[in-house]
KEKE-3310 file (N, C-alpha, C; in steps of 0.2 Angstrom, whole numbers, plus 5000, padded with zeros to 4 digits):
npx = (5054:5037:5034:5027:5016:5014:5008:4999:4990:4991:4981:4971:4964:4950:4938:4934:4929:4929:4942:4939:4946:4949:4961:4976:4977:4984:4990:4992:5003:5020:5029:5035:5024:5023:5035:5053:5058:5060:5063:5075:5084:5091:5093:5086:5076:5069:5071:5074:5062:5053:5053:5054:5040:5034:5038:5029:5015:5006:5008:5024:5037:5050:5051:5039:5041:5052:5045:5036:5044:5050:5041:5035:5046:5047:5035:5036:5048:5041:5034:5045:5048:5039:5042:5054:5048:5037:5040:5031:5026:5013:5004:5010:5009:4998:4993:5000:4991:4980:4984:4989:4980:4968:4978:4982:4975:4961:4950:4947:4950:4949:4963:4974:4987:5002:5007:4993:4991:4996:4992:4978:4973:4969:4967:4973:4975:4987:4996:4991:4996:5011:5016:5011:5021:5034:5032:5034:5046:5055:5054:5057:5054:5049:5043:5031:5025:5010:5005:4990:4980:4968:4974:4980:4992:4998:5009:5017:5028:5031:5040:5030:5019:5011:5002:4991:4988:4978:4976:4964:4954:4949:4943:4942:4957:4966:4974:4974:4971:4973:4965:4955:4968:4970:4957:4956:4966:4961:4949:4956:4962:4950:4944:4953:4950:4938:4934:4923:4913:4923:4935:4942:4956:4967:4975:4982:4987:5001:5009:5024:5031:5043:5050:5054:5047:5034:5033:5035:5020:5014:5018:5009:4997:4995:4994:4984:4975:4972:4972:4961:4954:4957:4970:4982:4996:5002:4997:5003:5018:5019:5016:5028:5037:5035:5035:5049:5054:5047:5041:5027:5013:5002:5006:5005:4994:4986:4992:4985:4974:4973:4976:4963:4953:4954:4948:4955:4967:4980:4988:4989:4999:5008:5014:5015:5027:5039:5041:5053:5054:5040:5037:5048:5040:5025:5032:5035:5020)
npy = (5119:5126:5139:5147:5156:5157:5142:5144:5152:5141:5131:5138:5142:5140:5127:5131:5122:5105:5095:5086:5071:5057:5047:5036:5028:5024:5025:5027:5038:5039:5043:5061:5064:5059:5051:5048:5057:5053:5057:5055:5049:5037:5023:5013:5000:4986:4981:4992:5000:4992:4992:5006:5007:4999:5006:5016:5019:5018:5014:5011:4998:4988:4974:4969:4974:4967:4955:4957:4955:4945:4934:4940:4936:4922:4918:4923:4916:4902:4905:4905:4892:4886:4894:4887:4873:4874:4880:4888:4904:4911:4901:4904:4916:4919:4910:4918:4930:4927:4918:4930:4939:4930:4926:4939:4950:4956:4964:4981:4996:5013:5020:5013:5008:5000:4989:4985:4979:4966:4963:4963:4961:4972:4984:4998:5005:5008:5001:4986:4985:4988:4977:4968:4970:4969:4958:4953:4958:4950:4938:4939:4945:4956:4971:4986:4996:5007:5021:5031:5043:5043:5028:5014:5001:4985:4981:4966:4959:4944:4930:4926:4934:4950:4954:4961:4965:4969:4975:4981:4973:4959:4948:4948:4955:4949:4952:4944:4943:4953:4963:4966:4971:4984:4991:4992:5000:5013:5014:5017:5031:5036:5039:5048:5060:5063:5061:5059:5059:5067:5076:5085:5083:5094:5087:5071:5059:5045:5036:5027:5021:5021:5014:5021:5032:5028:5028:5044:5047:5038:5047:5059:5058:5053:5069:5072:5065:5072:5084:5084:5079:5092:5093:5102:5106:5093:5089:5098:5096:5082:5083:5091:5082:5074:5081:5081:5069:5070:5082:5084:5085:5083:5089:5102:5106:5101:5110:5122:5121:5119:5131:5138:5132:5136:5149:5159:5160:5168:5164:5152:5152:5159:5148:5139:5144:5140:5127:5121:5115:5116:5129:5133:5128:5137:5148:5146:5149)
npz = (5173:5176:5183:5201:5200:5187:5187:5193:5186:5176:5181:5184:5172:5163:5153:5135:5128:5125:5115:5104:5099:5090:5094:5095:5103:5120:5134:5151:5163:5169:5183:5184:5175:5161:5161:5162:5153:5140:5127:5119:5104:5106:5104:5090:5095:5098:5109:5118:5116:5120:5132:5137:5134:5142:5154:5154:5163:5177:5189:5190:5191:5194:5196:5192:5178:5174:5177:5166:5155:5155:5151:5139:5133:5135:5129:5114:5111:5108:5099:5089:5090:5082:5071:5069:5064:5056:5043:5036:5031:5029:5038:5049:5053:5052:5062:5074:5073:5080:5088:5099:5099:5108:5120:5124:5118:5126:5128:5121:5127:5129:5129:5137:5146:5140:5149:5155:5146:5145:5158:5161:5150:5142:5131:5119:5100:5098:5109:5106:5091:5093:5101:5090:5081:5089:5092:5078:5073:5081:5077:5062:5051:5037:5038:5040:5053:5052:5051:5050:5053:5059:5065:5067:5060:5054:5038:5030:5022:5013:5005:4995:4997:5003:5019:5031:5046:5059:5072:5083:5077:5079:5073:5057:5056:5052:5034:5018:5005:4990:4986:4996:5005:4999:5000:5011:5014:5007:5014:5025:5020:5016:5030:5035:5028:5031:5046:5054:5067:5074:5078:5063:5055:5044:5036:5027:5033:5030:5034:5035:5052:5065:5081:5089:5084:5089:5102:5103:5098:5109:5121:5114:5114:5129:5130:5127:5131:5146:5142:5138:5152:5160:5164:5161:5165:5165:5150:5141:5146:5144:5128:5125:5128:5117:5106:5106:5099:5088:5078:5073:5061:5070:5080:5081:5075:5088:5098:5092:5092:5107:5111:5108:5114:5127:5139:5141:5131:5130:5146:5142:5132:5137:5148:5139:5134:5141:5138:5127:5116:5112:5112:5100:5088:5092:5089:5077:5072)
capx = (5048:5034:5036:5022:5012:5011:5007:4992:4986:4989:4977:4964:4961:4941:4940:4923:4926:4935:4947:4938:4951:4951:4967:4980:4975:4987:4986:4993:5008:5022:5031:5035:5017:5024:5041:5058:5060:5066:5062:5080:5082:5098:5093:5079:5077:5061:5071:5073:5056:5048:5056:5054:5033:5031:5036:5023:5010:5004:5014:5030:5040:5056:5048:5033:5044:5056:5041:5033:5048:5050:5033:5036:5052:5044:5029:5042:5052:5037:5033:5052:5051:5035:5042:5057:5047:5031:5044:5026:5024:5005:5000:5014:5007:4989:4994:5003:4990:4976:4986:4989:4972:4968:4982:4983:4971:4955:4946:4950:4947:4954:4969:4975:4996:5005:5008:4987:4989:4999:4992:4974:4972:4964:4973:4973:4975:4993:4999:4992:4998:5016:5014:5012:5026:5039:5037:5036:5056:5058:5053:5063:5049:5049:5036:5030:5020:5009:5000:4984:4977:4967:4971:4988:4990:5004:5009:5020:5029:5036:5043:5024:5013:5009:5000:4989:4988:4975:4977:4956:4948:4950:4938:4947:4960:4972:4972:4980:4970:4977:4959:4953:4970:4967:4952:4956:4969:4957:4946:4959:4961:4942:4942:4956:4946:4930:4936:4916:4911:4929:4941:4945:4963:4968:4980:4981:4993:4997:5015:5028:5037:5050:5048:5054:5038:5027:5035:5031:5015:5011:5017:5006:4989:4994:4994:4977:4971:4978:4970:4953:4953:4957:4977:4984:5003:5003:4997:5012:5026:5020:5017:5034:5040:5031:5040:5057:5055:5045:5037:5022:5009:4999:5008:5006:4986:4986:4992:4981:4966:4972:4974:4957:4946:4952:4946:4964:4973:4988:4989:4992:5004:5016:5013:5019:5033:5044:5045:5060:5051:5033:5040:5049:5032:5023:5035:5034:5016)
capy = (5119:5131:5146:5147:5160:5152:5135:5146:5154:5137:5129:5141:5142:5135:5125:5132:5116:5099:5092:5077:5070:5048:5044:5030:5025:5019:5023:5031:5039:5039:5048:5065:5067:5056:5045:5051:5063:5046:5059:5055:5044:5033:5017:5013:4993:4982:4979:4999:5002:4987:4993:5012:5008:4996:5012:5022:5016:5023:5012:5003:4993:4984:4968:4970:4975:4959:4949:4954:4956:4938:4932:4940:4934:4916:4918:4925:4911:4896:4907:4904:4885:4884:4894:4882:4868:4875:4885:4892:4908:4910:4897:4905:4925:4917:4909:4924:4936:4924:4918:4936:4940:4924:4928:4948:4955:4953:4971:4985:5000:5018:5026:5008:5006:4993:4984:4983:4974:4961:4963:4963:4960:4980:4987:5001:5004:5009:4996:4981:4985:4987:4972:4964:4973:4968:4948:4952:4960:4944:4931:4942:4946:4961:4973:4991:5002:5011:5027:5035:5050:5040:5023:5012:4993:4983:4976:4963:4958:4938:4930:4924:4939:4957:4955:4967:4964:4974:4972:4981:4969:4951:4943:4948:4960:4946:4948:4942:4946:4960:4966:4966:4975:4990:4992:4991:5004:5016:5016:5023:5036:5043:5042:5053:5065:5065:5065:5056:5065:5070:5084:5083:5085:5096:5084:5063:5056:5039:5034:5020:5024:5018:5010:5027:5035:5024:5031:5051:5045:5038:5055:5063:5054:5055:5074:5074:5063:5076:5089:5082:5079:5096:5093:5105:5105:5087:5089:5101:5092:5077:5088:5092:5076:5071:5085:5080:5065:5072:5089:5083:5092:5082:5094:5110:5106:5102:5116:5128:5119:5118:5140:5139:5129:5140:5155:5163:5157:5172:5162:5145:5155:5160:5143:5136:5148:5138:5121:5125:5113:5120:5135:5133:5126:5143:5155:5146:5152)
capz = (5178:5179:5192:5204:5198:5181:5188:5196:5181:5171:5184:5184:5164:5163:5145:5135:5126:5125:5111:5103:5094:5090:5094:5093:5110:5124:5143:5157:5164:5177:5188:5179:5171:5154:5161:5161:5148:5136:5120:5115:5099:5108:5100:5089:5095:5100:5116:5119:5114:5125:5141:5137:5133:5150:5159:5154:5167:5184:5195:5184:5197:5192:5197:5184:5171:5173:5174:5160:5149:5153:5148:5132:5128:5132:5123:5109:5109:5108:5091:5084:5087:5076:5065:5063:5061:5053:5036:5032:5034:5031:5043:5057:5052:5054:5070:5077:5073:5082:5098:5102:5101:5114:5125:5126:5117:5128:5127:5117:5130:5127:5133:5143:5146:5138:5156:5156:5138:5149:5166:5162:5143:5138:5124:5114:5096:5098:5110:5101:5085:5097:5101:5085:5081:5093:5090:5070:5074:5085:5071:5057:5047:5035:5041:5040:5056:5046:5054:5049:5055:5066:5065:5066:5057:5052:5033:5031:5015:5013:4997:4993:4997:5008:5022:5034:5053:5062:5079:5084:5073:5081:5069:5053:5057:5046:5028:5016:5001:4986:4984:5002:5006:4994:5000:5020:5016:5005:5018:5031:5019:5017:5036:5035:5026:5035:5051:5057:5073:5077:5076:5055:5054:5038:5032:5026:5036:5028:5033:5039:5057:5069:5087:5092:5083:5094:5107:5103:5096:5116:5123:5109:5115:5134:5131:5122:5136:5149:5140:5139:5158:5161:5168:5157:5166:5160:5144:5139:5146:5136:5122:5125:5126:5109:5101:5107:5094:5080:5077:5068:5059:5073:5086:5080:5075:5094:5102:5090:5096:5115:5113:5104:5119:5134:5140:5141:5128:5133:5149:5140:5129:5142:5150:5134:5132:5147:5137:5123:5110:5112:5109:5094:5084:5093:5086:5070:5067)
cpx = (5044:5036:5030:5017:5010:5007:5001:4990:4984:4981:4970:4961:4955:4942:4934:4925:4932:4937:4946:4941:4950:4957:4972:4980:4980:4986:4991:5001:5012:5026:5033:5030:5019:5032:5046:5062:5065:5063:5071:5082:5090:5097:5084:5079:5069:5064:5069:5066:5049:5047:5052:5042:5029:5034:5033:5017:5010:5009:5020:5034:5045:5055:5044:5034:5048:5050:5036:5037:5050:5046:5033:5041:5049:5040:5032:5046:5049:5035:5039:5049:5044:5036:5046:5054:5042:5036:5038:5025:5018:5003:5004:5011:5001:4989:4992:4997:4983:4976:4987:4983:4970:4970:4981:4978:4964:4949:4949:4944:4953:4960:4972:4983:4999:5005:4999:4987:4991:4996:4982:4967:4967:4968:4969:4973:4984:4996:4997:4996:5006:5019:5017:5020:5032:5040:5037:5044:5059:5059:5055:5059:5052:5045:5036:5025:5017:5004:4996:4985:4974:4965:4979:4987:4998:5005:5017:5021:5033:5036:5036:5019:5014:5004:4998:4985:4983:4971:4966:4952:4950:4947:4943:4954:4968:4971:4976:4978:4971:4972:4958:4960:4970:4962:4953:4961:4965:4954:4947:4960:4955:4942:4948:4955:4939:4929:4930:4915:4917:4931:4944:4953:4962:4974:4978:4987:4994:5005:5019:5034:5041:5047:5048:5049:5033:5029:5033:5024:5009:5012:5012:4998:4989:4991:4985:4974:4971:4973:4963:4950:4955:4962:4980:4995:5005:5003:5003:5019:5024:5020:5025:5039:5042:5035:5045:5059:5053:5042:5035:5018:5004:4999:5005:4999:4984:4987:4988:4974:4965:4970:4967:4952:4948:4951:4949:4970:4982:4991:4993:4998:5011:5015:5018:5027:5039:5046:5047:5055:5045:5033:5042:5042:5028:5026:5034:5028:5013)
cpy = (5126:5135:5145:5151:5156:5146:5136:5148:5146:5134:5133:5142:5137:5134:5128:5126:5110:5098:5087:5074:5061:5049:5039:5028:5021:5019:5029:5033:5038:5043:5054:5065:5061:5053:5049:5053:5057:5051:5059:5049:5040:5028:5013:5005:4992:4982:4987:5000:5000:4989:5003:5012:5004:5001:5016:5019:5019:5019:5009:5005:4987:4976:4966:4969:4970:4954:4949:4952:4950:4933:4932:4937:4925:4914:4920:4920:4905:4899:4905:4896:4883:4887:4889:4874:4870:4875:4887:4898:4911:4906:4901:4913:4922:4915:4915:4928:4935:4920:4924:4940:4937:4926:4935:4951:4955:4958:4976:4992:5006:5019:5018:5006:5000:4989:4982:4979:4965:4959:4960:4963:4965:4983:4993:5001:5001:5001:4989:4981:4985:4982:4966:4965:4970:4960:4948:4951:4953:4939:4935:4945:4955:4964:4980:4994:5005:5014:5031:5042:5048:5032:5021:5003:4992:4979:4975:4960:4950:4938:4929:4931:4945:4955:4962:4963:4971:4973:4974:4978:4963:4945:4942:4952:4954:4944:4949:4942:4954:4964:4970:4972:4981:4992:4996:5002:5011:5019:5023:5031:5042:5043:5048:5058:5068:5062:5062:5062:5067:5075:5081:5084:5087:5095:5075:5061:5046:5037:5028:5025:5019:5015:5016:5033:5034:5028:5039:5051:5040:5044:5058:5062:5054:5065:5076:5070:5067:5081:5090:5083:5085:5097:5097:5107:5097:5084:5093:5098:5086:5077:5088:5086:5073:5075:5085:5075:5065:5076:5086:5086:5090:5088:5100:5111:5105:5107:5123:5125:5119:5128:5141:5136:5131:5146:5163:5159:5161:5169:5156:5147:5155:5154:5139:5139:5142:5129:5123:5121:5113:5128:5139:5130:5135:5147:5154:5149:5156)
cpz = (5177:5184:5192:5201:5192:5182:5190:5190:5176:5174:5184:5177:5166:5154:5143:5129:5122:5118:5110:5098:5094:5089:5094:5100:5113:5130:5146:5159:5171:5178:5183:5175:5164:5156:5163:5157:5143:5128:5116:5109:5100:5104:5099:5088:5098:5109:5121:5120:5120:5133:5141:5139:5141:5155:5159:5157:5174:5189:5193:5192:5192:5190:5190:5178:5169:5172:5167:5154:5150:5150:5143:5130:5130:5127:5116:5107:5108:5101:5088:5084:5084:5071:5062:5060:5057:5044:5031:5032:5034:5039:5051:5058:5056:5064:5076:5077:5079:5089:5101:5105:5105:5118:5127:5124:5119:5127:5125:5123:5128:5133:5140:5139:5142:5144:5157:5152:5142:5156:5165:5155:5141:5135:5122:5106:5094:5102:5108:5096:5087:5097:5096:5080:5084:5090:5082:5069:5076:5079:5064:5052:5043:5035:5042:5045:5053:5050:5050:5053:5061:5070:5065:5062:5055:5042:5033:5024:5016:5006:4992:4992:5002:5013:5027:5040:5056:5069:5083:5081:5074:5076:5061:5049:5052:5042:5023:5007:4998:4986:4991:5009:5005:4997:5008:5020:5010:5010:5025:5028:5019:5026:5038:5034:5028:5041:5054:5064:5078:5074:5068:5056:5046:5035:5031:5027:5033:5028:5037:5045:5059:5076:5090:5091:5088:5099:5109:5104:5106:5120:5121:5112:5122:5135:5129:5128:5142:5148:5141:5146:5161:5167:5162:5158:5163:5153:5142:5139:5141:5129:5120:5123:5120:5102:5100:5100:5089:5082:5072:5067:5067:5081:5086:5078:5082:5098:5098:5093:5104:5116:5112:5109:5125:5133:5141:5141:5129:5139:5146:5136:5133:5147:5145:5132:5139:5143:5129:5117:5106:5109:5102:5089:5084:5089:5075:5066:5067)
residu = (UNK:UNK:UNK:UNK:UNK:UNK:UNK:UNK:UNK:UNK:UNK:UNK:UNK:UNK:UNK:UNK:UNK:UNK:UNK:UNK:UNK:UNK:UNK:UNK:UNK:UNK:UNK:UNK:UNK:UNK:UNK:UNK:UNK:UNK:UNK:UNK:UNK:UNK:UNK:UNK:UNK:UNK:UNK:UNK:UNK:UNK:UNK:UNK:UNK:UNK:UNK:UNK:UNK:UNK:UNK:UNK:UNK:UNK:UNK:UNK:UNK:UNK:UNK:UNK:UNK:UNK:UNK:UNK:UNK:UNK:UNK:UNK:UNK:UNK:UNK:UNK:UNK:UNK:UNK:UNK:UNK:UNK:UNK:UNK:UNK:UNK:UNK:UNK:UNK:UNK:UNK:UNK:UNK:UNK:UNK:UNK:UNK:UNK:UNK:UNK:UNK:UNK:UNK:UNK:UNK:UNK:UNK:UNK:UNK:UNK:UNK:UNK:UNK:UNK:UNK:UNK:UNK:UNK:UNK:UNK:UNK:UNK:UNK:UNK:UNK:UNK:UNK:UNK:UNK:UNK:UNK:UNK:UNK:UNK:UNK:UNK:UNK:UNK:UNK:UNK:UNK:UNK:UNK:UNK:UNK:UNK:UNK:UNK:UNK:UNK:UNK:UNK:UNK:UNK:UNK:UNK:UNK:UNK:UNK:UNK:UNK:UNK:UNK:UNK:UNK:UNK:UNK:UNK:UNK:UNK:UNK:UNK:UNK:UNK:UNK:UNK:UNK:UNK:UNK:UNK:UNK:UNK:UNK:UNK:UNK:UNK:UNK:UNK:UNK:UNK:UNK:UNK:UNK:UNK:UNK:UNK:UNK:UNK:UNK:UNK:UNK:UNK:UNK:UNK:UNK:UNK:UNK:UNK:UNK:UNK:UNK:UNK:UNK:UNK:UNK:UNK:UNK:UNK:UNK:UNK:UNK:UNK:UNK:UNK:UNK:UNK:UNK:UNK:UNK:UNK:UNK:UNK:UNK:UNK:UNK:UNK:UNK:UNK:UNK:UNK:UNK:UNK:UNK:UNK:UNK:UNK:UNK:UNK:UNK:UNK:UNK:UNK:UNK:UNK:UNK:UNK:UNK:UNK:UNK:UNK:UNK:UNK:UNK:UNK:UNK:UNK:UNK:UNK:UNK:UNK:UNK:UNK:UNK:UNK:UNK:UNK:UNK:UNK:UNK:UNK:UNK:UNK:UNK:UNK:UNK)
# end
């Protein structure tokens, strides 16, 4: 915890200007500013993962969390029994990618929780893509999370072909074309590199994670959301969080930009010196 005085300096920092970063978009936090410190990498499972992402939300409630994780294990298991009698996997992928979209994916609004994707159909980048993730593991599929810089999507290898899942694009966000793949993922690279009227990163982020990624990777964007809205104790800890399960270059370009947009960065320094994994990163440069 902060000591008081600190807590007061943190507080009083004025920003001379915000951190416009796109980022993988999910939502809101709970108690503890970013959950219960779940940065430990116990077990990297969809069940783990599903339960750990519907607590991150402004009010999670036991109740909620049974009823949605029942919902999806129905909705989860009305997709197996078309798998067994479909034995197509084009027409079951196709399905999948377009009842999701129906059911769940009603508005793509920023920074909204996983339990909103279910509660009130507004998603993010991140929790869609979660999502389609979760019932991929469920129906046994072979399948890669694949992270940009400022963009998340899924491909999907069967014995016929590679697919590419893109949960923000409901129109044609399932394709199934070699050309049209190539292309999709070129593109995440030049926006990689030119950055459009956001924050450039000075890297090409272009790799496959874990359920347990996802999980840093929502700390990482609560913190940036946090940041923006000028809560600066809550972007740290989640920072912190973020750090607990990958020190990414993503971290370490974040905290030189948070020292770079207030007005006393030596304040935010010895602010940041009190969480052990924020620390380590600092001292590094």
């Amino acid at each position: 915890m902060l000591s008081k005085t600190l807590i007061v300096d943190i507080e009083a920092l004025k920003f001379t200007k915000t951190i416009l970063i796109y980022t993988l978009l999910l939502g809101a936090v709970l108690e503890g500013y970013c959950g219960n410190g779940s940065g430990e990498k116990t077990k990297n499972s969809t069940d783990y993962a599903f339960t750990l992402l519907l607590n991150i939300s402004e009010t999670p409630k036991f109740a909620d969390r049974y009823r949605l994780k029942s919902e999806y294990t129905s909705f989860a298991s009305s997709l197996k029994e078309k798998q067994s009698k479909w034995n197509n996997d084009h027409k079951l992928l196709e399905h999948l990618f377009y009842k999701v979209q129906q059911k769940y994916l009603k508005k793509y609004v920023p920074y909204q929780s996983f339990q909103d994707l279910f509660d009130t159909g507004t998603y993010g980048c991140l929790t869609g893509t979660a999502l389609y993730a979760f019932l991929l593991d469920e129906l046994g599929y072979e399948y890669e999370i694949i992270e940009t810089n400022y963009h998340m999507f899924l491909k999907i290898k069967t014995n016929q072909k590679t697919y590419l899942l893109e949960s923000t694009d409901p129109f044609s966000g399932f394709e199934y074309l070699e050309k049209e793949i190539e292309k999709r993922i070129a593109d995440a690279h030049f926006k990689n590199k030119s950055g459009g009227e956001h924050h450039t990163f000075p890297y090409d982020i272009y790799r496959s994670i874990t359920f347990t990624d996802l999980i840093g990777l929502q700390y990482y964007n609560v913190a940036i959301d946090a940041f923006n809205g000028g809560n600066l104790k809550k972007s740290l800890y989640c920072l912190n969080e973020a750090s607990k399960i990958n020190k990414s270059e993503r971290i370490n370009e974040m905290l030189i930009l948070m020292l770079n947009s207030v007005n006393h960065p030596a304040s935010l320094e010895k602010a940041i010196l009190n969480y052990d994994e924020l620390s380590e990163l600092v001292a590094g440069n």
